[in-house]
C-alpha positions as CSV (number, residue, x, y, z in Angstrom):
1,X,-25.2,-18.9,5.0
2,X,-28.6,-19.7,7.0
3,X,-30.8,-22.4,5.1
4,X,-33.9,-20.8,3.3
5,X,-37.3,-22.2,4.7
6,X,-38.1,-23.2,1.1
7,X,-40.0,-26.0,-0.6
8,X,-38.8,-26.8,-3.7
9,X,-35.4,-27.0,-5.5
10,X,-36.7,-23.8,-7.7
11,X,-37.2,-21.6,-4.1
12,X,-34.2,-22.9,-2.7
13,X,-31.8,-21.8,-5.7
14,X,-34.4,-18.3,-6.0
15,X,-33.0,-17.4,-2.8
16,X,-29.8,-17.7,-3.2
17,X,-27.8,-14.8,-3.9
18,X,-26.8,-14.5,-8.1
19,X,-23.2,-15.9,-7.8
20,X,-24.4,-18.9,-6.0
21,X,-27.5,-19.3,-7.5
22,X,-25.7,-19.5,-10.6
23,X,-23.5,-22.0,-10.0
24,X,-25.9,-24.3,-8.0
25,X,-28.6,-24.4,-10.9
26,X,-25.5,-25.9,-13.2
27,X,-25.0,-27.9,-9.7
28,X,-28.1,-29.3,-10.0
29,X,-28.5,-29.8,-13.7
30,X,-25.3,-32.1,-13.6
31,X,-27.1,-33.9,-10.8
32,X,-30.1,-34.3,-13.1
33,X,-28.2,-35.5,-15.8
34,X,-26.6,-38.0,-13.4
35,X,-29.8,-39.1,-11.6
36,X,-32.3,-38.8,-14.1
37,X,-35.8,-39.6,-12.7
38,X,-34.6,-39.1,-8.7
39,X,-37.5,-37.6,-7.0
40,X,-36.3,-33.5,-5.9
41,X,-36.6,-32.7,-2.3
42,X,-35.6,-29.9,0.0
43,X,-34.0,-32.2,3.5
44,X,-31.9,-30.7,6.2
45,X,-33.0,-27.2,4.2
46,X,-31.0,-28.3,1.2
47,X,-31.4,-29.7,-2.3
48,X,-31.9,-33.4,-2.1
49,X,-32.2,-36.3,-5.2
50,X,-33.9,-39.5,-3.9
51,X,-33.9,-43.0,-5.7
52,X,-36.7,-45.0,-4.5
53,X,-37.1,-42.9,-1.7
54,X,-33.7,-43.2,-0.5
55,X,-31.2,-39.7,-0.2
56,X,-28.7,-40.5,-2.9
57,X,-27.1,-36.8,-3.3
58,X,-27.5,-33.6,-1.5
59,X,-26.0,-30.0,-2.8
60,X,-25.7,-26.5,-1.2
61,X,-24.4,-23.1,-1.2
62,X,-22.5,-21.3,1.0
63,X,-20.8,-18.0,0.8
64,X,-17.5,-19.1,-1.2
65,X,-18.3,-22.4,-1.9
66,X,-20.7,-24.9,-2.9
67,X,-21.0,-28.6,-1.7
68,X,-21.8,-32.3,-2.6
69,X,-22.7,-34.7,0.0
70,X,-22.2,-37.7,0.6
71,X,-18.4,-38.5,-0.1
72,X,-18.3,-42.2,0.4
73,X,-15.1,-44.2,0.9
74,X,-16.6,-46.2,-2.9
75,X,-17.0,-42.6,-4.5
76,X,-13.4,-41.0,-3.4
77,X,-12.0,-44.7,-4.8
78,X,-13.7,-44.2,-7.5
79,X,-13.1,-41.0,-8.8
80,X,-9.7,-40.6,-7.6
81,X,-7.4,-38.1,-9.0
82,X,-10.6,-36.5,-10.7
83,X,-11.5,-35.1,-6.8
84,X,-8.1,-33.8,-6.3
85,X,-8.0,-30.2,-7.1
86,X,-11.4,-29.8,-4.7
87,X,-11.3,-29.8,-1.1
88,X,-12.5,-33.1,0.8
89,X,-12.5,-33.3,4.3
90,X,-12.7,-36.3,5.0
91,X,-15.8,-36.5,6.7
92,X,-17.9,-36.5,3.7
93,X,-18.3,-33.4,1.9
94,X,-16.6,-32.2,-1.0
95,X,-16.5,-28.4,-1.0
96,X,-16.0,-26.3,-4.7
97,X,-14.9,-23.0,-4.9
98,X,-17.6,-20.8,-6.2
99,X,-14.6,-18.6,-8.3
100,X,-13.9,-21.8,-10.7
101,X,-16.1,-22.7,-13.1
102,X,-18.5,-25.6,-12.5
103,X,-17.2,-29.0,-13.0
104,X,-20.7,-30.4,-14.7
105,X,-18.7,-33.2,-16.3
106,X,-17.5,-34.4,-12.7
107,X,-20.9,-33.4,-10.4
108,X,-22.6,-35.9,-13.0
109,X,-20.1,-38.7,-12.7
110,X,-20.8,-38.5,-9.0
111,X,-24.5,-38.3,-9.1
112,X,-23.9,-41.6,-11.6
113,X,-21.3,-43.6,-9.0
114,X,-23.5,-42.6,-5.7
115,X,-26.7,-44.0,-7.8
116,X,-24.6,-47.3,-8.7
117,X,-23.5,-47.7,-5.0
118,X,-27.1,-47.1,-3.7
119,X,-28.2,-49.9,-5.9
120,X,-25.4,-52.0,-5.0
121,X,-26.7,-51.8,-1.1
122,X,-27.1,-55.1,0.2
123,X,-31.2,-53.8,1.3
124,X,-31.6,-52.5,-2.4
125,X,-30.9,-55.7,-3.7
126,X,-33.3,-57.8,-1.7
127,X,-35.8,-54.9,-2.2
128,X,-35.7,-55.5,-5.8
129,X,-35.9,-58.7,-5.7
130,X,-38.8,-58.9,-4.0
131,X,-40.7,-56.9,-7.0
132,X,-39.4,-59.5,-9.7
């Protein structure tokens, strides 16, 4: 699926087609839930979630699937077994079928253990302790 020139979340999931668009507005919602108060961007002509101006979590569509990026090493340990029945590949995506219903319940636990790594980031730290 080409990327849509778009520039907001809204356009992007507007021009998707109405199975995808579907499931990527729960996508997203579950991200919200997880990230509440990211900033919303469109970067590398996807939906991105920003934490103090740093890419915490992308999302896109794609004909049979939809995906979450970044799969860290700390989120596969993390979640574990919950990841299982979805495709990783190793290299950082985790790819969902666009035939099984959303897992909301999951998309926001990873939205919630990439916003704990991020803060955990040796630069975050000294960052915020520079504002104290």
């Amino acid at each position: 699926m080409s990327r849509p020139n778009v520039p907001s979340i809204e356009a992007y999931l507007a021009a998707l087609g109405q199975t995808q668009r579907t499931a990527l507005t729960r996508v997203v919602a579950a991200i919200r839930t997880g990230l509440p108060g990211a900033a919303e961007s469109i970067s590398y002509g996807i939906p991105t979630f920003k934490i103090d101006g740093h890419a915490v979590l992308y999302c896109a569509a794609f004909a049979a699937h939809y995906s979450v990026y970044p799969a860290t090493a700390t989120l596969v340990a993390a979640l574990g077994d919950a990841l299982a029945p979805y495709e990783y590949n190793g290299k950082g995506t985790i790819r969902f079928p666009l035939d099984v219903a959303v897992p909301t319940a999951l998309i926001t636990r990873i939205a919630r253990v990439r916003a704990a790594e991020d803060a955990a980031r040796p630069s975050r730290r000294r960052a915020a302790a520079k504002k104290r």
